[in-house]
Steps between C-alpha positions, in 0.01 A plus 500: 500500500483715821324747271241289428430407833444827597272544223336179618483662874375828345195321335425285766454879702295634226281247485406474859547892615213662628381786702502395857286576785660855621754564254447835281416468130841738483680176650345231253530723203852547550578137571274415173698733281836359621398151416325584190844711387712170635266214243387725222814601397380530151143656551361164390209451721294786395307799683165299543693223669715730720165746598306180541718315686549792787123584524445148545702471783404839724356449797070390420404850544713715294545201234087545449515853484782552246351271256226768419771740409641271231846626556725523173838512625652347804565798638120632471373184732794557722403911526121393508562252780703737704194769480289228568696413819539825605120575507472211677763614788328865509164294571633263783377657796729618760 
């Protein structure tokens, strides 16, 4: 039962993470992964689910301009994001 109630808890996350105001993609990613590794235990829910669900929930800017770059993999929007995020750092003016 407790095992199911942290699955329960573990959803509940996942379905209501996003990429706050301020926090690095690096940050989000990492808590997506856990949480994703925590429900899908058996791979169930699918690459376009997983790669849609953590576009969708970067911060407006980034989520727009990863969508172009039709990421395959998880780990392709979380890389594309990151260059993303680092262009936009380089251009913030001092």
């Amino acid at each position: 039962m407790y095992k199911e109630i942290l699955i329960a808890l573990w959803m509940f996350e996942l379905e209501i993470i996003k990429q706050n105001p301020g926090q690095s993609v690096s940050d989000y990613a990492q808590k997506f992964k856990m949480l994703m590794q925590r429900v899908d235990i058996t791979g169930g829910f699918g690459q376009h689910y997983i790669i849609s669900k953590f576009v969708r929930e970067l911060s407006p800017h980034l989520m727009t301009m990863i969508v172009g770059h039709s990421p395959q993999t998880l780990d392709a929007a979380i890389t594309k994001a990151k260059e993303i995020e680092t262009g936009f750092t380089i251009a913030q003016p001092i």
